[in-house]
VEXDREN-2710 file (C-alpha; in Angstrom, 1 decimal):
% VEXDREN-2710
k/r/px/py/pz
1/UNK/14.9/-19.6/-3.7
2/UNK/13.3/-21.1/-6.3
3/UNK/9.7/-19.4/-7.8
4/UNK/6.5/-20.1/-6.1
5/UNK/4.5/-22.8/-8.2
6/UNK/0.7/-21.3/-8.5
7/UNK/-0.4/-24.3/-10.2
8/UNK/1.6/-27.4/-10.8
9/UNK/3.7/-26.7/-14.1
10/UNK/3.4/-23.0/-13.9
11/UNK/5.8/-20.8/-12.4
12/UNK/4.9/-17.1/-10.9
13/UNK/8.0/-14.3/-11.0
14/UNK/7.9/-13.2/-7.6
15/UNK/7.3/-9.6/-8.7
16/UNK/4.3/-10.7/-10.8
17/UNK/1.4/-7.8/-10.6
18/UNK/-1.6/-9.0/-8.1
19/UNK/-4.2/-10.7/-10.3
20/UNK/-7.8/-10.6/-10.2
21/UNK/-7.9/-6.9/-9.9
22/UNK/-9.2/-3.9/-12.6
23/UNK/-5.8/-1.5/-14.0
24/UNK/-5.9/1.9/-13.1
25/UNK/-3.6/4.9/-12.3
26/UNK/-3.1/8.2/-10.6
27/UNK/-1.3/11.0/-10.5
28/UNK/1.6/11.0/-8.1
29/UNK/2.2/14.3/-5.9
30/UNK/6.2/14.1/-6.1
31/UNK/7.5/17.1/-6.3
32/UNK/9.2/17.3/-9.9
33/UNK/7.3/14.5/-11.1
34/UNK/4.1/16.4/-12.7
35/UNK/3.4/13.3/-15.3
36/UNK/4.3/10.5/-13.2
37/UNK/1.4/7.9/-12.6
38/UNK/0.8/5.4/-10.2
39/UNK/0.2/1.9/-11.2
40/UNK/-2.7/0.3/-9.1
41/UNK/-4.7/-2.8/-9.2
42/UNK/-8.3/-2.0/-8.0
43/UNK/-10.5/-4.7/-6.6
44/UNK/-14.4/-4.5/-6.0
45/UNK/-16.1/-6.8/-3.8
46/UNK/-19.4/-8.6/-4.8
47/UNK/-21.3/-7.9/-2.3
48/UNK/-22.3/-4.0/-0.4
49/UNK/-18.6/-1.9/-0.1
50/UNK/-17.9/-1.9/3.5
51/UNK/-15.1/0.3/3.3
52/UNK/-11.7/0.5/1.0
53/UNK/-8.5/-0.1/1.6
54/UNK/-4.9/1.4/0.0
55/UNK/-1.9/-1.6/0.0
56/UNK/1.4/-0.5/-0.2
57/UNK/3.9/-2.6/-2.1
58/UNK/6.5/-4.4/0.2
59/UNK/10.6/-4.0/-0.1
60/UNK/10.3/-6.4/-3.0
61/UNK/7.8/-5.0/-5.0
62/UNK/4.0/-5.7/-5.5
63/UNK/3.5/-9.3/-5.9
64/UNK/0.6/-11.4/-6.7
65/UNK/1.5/-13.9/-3.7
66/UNK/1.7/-10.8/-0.9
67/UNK/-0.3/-7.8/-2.3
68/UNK/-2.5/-10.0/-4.8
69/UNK/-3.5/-12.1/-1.4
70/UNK/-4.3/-9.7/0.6
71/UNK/-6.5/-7.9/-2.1
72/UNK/-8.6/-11.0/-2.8
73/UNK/-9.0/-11.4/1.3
74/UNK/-10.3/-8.1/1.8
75/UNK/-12.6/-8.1/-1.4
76/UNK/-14.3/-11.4/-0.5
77/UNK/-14.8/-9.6/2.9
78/UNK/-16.7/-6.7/1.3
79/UNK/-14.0/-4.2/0.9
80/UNK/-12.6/-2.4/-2.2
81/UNK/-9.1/-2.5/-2.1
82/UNK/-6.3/-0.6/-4.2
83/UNK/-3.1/-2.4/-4.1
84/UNK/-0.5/0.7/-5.6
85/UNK/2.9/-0.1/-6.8
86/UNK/5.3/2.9/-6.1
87/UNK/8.4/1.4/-7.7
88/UNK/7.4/0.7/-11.3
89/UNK/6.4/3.9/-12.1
90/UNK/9.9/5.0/-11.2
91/UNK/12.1/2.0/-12.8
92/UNK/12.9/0.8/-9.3
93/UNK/12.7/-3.3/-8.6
94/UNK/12.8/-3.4/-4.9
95/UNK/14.2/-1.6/-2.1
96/UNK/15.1/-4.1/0.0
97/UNK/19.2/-3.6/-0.7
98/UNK/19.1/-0.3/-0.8
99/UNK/16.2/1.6/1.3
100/UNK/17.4/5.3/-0.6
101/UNK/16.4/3.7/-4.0
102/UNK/12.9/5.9/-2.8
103/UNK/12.1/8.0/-0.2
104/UNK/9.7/6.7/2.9
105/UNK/8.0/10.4/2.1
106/UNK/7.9/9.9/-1.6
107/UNK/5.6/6.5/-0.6
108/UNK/3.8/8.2/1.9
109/UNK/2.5/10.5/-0.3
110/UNK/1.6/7.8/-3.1
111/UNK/-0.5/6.3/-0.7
112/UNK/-2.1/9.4/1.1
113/UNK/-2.7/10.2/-3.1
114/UNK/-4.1/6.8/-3.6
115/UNK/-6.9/7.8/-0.9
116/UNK/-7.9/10.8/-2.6
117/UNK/-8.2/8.5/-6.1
118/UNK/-10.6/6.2/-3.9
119/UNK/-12.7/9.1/-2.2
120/UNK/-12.6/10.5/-6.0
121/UNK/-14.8/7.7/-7.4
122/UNK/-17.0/7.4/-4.6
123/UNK/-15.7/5.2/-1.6
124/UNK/-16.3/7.1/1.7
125/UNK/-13.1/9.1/3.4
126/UNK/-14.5/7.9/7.1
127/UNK/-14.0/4.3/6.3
128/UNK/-11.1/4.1/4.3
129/UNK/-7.9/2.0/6.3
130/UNK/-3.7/1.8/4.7
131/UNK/-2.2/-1.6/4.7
132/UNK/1.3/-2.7/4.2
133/UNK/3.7/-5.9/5.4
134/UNK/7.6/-4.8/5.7
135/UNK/8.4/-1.7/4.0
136/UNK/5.0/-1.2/3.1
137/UNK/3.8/-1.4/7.0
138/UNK/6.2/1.6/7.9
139/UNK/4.8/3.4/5.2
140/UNK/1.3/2.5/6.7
141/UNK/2.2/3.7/10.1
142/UNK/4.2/6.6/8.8
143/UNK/0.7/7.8/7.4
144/UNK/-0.9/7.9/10.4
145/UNK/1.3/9.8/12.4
146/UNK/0.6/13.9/12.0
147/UNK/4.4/14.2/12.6
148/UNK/6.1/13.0/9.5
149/UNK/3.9/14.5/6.3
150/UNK/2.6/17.3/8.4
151/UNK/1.0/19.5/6.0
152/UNK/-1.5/16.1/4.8
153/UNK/-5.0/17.4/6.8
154/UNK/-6.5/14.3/6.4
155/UNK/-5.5/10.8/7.1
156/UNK/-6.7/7.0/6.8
157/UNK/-9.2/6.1/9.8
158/UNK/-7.2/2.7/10.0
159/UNK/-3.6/2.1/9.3
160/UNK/-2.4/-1.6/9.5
161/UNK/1.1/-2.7/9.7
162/UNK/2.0/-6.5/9.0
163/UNK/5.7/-6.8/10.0
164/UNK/6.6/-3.2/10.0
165/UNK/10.4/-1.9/10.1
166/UNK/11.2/-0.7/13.6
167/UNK/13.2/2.1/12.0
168/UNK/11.1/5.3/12.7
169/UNK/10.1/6.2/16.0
170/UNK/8.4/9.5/16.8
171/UNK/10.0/11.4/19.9
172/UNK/6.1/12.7/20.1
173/UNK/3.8/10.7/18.1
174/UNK/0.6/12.4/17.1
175/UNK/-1.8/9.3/15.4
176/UNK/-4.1/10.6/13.1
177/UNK/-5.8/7.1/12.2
178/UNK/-6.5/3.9/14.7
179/UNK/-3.6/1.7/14.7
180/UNK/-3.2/-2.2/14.1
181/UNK/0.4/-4.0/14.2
182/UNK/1.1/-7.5/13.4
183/UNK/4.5/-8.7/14.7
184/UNK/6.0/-12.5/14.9
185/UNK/8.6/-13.3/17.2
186/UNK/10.1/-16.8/19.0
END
């Protein structure tokens, strides 16, 4: 498909970082990986913080039309919002043909690391949600489970899936965080 026009005469890549947001990184906890740093996009809202939220980059990659919108949504509404890209970092462009490009775990961890960055300067554990659509919604709901990274202690207090990948399912789920799935059919 062709790219996505965000004004008339300018073309987007479909990968483009989100925009609007502040550059910072963190440390990743992969195993092996002591120096590897997370690229994120950090957005403040205007108004009084009512909580943060960690995006997780889709199958694609972040994007300024996915990630970057959903950032500039939640902002507006008074949340601080960290949009992470766990595929730069690592040379990888998307997952989507290949799902073993990088571990589910590997992202999991990125993101459970991204809310230790936010509680780090200052946003409040207790009202801190994960958000994803696709690849990035599994990850979301792969956080808030105590069965698949089981020696995390702590977890989001809201994890929300847009589109998630059916491919996990607990035999025993044990949710750690509220849950909040968005799924389109016929």
């Amino acid at each position: 498909p062709p790219p996505i026009n965000a004004r008339p005469g300018m073309l987007v890549p479909m990968n483009q970082a989100p925009q609007g947001g502040k550059r910072v990184t963190f440390k990743s906890p992969q195993e092996n990986a002591a120096a590897l740093s997370i690229d994120a996009m950090l957005y403040q809202p205007a108004t009084a913080v009512r909580g943060a939220v960690v995006v997780v980059n889709a199958a694609p990659g972040w994007s300024d039309f996915r990630e970057g919108q959903y950032a500039r949504a939640l902002s507006s509404a008074g949340y601080a919002v960290l949009v992470i890209d766990t595929y730069g970092p690592r040379g990888i462009e998307g997952t989507q043909t290949d799902n073993a490009k990088l571990s589910t775990y590997v992202q999991a961890r990125d993101a459970l690391a991204a809310r230790r960055y936010l509680i780090s300067v200052g946003y409040p554990a207790d009202r801190m949600a994960v958000m994803g659509t696709g690849r990035g919604g599994t990850i979301a709901l792969l956080v808030a489970d105590r069965t698949f990274v089981q020696d995390e202690g702590e977890r989001f207090a809201v994890a929300m899936a847009i589109s998630a990948s059916c491919i996990f399912r607990p035999k025993t789920p044990r949710p750690a965080s509220r849950v909040f799935i968005a799924i389109g059919g016929k």
